[in-house]
C-alpha angles and dihedrals in degrees: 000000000000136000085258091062102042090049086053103055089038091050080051087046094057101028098047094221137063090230095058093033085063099042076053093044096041095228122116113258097252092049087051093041087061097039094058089036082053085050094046086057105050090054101040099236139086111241103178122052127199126248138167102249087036143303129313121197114248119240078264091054090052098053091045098050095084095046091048097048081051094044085049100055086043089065104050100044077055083061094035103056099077077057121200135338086267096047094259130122113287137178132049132318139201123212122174122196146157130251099270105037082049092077096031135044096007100047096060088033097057084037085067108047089036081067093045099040109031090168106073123070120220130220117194123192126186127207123182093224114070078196091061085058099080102056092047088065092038086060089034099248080131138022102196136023143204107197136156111260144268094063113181110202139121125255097351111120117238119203111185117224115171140300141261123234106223107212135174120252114197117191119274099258095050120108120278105273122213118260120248083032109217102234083226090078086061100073113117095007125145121259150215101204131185117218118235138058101284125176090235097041088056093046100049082049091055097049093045084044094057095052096044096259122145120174136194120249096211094161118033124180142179101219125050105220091079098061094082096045086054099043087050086045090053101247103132140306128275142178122262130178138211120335095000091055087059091042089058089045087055085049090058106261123131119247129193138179118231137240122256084023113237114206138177127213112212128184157175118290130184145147108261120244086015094099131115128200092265097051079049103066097038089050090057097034079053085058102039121090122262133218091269093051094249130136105246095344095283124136132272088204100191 
């Protein structure tokens, strides 16, 4: 079993068909085809079958697709460790994250360690449910993590960073709200929502709910980038956090902060022992102190 074989079922894993996994891969489809029939082999079971719009994994596939991400990254933080012609980290690394963290803390974060460690290429994947973070590092989709705390989830180390402060960001022509603004004016008001189950929807619910406040979704979409674009247009208000709050503000939208204020610590999560010099650096440059004084380059928003 070699690093070759195990890209390659896991390009079929994710693409569905042989033909796309090697354009992925960048192998030709027969060279693909006897590398995985090689694999198939060494372990006793067939793990791709066959259809006609493609190739499913067998029950056998399935069941191997966690071990061979794990035995993947294994490999390569084997090649990594000696780290770059100059000493430094090399390699690949996998980072999952959420929306919001996405843009900040993660983006000036990876800005960062992109300028200190140009040999490693970063992957970054998002997913909408902080919760779903710890088991993509427990079957090695990912290697680190940024999520919003608490994170309640066995043997995954949790490093706390900072905290966002969640405000509420009303369009440009609307009359000037208080600031701090009482959570009591929202009620009734008209919102841009986000569909899902989000960390941060559900806490922003909790807080209006415990002070009687019920608003109306009036726009709701599927994809965030579109919140600040309808606030602007002058289709509701939302809530926005860190960075992305101040961005809106420079657009022309008014923020304000609540009261009472309603924030959110994230942090770093990852499995321990797992991690290779590259996950490494970028877990303590995450903890030191930036040139803004900040931890990890998030916000101390108030």
């Amino acid at each position: 079993m070699n690093r070759q074989q195990l890209e390659y079922f896991l390009a079929v894993a994710e693409h569905g068909s042989l033909g796309h996994a090697a354009v992925a891969a960048g192998v030709s489809q027969p060279s693909l085809s006897q590398a995985l029939g090689t694999l198939e082999k060494e372990l006793g079971a067939a793990l791709v079958r066959r259809v006609r719009r493609g190739a499913v994994l067998t029950p056998a596939g399935h069941a191997f697709v966690p071990h061979a991400r794990l035995l993947l990254r294994e490999l390569r933080r084997t090649g990594e460790v000696i780290g770059g012609p100059d000493g430094r980290p090399a390699g690949e690394l996998d980072l999952v994250t959420t929306p919001v963290l996405a843009v900040d803390p993660c983006a000036p974060l990876l800005g960062r360690f992109r300028g200190l460690h140009p040999g490693v290429r970063v992957r970054v994947q998002v997913t909408d449910r902080d919760a779903e973070v710890p088991g993509m590092l427990a079957d090695g989709r990912a290697e680190v993590g940024l999520a919003y705390l608490p994170l309640d989830a066995d043997g995954i180390v949790v490093r706390a960073l900072a905290e966002h402060e969640i405000m509420a960001v009303f369009p440009p022509g609307e009359p000037s709200p208080p600031d701090p603004l009482p959570v009591r004016w929202l009620a009734g008001r008209e919102t841009v929502g986000v569909t899902g189950h989000s960390r941060q929807r559900a806490l922003v619910g909790d807080h209006l709910a415990a002070h009687g406040v019920r608003l109306r979704v009036t726009v709701e979409v599927a994809h965030r980038e579109m919140v600040v674009p309808l606030v602007l247009a002058g289709a509701g208000m939302s809530f926005l956090a860190g960075k992305v709050a101040r961005w809106a503000a420079g657009q022309g939208a008014r923020v304000r902060r609540l009261d009472p204020p309603l924030r959110q610590r994230y942090g770093l999560v990852y499995v321990p022992g797992r991690l290779s010099p590259a996950a490494r650096a970028l877990a303590g440059l995450a903890v030191a102190p930036d040139d803004g004084g900040h931890v990890g380059g998030g916000s101390h928003d108030g």
